[in-house]
N, C-alpha and C positions, 0 to 999 in steps of 0.2 A: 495060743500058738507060741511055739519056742523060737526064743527072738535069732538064733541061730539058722534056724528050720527059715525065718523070712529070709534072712539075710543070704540065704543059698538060695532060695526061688529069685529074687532082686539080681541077683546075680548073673542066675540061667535066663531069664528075661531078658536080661541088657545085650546077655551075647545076642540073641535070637532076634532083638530090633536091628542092631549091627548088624548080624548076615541077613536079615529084610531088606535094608536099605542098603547093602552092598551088591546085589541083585538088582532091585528097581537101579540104582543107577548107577549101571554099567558102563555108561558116558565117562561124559570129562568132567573127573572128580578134582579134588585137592582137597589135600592135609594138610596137619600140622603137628606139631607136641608140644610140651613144656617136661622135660626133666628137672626137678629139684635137687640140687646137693648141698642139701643142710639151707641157709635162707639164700643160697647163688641159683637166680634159673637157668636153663639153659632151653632155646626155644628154638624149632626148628619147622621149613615149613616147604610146600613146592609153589607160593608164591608168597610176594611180599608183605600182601596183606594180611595173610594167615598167620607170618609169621609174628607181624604185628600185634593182631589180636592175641597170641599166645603169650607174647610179652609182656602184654596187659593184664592178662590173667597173672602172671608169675610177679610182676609188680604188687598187684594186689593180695597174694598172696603171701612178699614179704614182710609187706605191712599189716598186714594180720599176724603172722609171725611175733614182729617185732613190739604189737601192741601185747599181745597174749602174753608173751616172755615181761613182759616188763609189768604188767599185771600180776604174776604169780609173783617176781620178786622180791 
């Protein structure tokens, strides 16, 4: 299989869990995000906690970052 050809099925998947699960729960939800620009995150959320965990995420990501960059140099 053409690793392209996965990577577009993985894809159309993930939308189709996401509109599954934005149907079953039509309730009271909450989000959040994590924008990166370059190793600064930016984490946004509609509660505190989310926003938390997203900052956690974006932490760990710049130290992933900054281990990789310093690896290759």
């Amino acid at each position: 299989m053409n690793i392209i050809k996965l990577g577009i099925y993985l894809i159309l998947i993930g939308f189709a869990l996401v509109l599954i699960g934005t149907i079953l729960s039509a309730g009271n939800t909450s989000f959040g995000g994590l924008i990166m620009i370059g190793p600064i995150p930016i984490a946004f959320g509609t509660s505190p906690e989310i926003t938390v965990i997203a900052m956690g995420i974006g932490l760990l990501l710049i130290i992933t970052y900054f281990i990789i960059g310093r690896r290759n140099a």
